[in-house]
N, C-alpha and C positions, 0 to 999 in steps of 0.2 A: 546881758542875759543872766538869769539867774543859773548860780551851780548845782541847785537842787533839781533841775532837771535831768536826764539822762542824758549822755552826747548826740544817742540815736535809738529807735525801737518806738516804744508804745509809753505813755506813763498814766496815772488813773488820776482822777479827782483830785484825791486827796495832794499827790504831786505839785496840780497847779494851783487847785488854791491855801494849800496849807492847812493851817490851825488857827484856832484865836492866840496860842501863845506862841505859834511857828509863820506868821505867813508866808503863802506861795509865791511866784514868780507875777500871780494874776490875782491881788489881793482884793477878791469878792466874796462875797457868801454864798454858798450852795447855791441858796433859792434865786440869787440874780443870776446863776449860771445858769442856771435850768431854763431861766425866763430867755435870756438870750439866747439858747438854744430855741426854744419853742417859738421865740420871734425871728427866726433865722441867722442872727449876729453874732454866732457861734456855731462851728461844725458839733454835729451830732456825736460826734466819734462812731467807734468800733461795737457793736454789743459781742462780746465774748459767752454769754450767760446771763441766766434771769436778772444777776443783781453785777452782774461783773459791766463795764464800759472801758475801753479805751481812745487815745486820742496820739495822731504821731506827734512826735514832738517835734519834727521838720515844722507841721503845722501852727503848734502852740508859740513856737519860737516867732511863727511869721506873725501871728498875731499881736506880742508883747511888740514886737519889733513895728510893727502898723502903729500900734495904740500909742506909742514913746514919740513915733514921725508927727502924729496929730498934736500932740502935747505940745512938741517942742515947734510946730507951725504956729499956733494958738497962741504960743508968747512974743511971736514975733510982732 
């Protein structure tokens, strides 16, 4: 698990996927986020506000943790 997440609470976008010179724990681009979100393959998170989202990180955690099970089935 990556340490850029918080232990517990809420973290935003930018938290999980990073930056081009920082990546996230979920190294994607904005726009494939939003896409998995809109095709259901990601939770929606939280709307806090017009432009505000959050997501728990209970959640985020289970997902990097899903996506690493698939990977390391895939090399078997």
């Amino acid at each position: 698990m990556s340490n850029s997440l918080p232990k517990e609470g809420f973290c935003r976008l930018s938290q999980i996927i990073g930056s081009k010179s920082a990546p996230g724990p979920l190294p994607v681009s904005r726009s494939t986020l939003w896409l998995w979100i809109r095709q259901g393959r990601f939770p929606a998170g939280i709307k806090l506000g017009e432009r505000v989202r959050v997501w728990p990180v209970s959640e985020i955690r289970e997902i990097i943790a899903n996506a690493a099970e698939k990977e390391n089935a895939s090399d078997d």
